[in-house]
C-alpha positions in Angstrom: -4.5 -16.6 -0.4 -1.3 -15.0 -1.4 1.0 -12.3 1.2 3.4 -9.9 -0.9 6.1 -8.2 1.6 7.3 -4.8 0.3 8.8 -1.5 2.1 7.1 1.8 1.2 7.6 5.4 1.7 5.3 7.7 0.6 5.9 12.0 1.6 2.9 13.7 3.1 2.8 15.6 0.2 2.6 12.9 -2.1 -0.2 11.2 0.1 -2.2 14.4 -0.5 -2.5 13.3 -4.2 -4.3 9.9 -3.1 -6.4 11.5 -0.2 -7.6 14.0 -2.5 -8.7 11.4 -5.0 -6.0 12.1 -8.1 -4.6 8.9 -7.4 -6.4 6.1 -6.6 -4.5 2.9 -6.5 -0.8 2.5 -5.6 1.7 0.5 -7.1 4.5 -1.8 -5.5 7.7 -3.5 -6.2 7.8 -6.6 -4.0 10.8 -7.7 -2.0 10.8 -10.6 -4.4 10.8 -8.4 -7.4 6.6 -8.5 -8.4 4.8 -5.5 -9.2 1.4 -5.5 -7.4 -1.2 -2.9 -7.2 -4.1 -1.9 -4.5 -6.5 0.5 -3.6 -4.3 3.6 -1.8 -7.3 3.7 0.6 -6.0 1.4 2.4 -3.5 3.1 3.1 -5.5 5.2 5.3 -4.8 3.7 8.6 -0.8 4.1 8.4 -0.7 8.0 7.5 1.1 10.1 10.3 2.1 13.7 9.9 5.1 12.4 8.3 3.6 10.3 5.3 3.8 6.8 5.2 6.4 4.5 5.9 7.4 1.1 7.2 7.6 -2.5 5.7 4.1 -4.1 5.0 2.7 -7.0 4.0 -0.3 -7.4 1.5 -2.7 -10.2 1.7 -4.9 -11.1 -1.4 -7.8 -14.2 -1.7 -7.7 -16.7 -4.5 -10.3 -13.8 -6.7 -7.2 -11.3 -6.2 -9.3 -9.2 -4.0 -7.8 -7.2 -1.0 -7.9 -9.1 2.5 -5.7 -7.0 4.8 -2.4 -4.9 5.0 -0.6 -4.5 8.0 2.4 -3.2 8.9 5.4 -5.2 10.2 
């Protein structure tokens, strides 16, 4: 398993683009500079009237398949 810490702010406006199904992955710089991408439905959980914002941390298996996101 792998864990990829990154900070992420997306507007409530620009979350509409992924709820709505125009965008359906998102893409992340890393805190230690990797570029990492995931399904922006898992996002889901973290969207508040304001957007989404906070520090997370991915968690991937050894396939590269998504095992969890939380937020720190």
């Amino acid at each position: 398993m792998a864990e990829f810490r990154f900070s992420l702010k997306i507007t409530r406006q620009d979350y509409l683009r992924y709820y709505q199904g125009n965008a359906r992955t998102v893409l992340v710089h890393t805190h230690d500079g990797r570029r990492v991408q995931f399904p922006a439905s898992a996002l889901r959980p973290f969207v508040s009237h304001e957007g989404i914002e906070g520090e997370f941390i991915l968690t991937i298996n050894d396939q590269h398949k998504l095992q969890g996101l939380r937020r720190l």
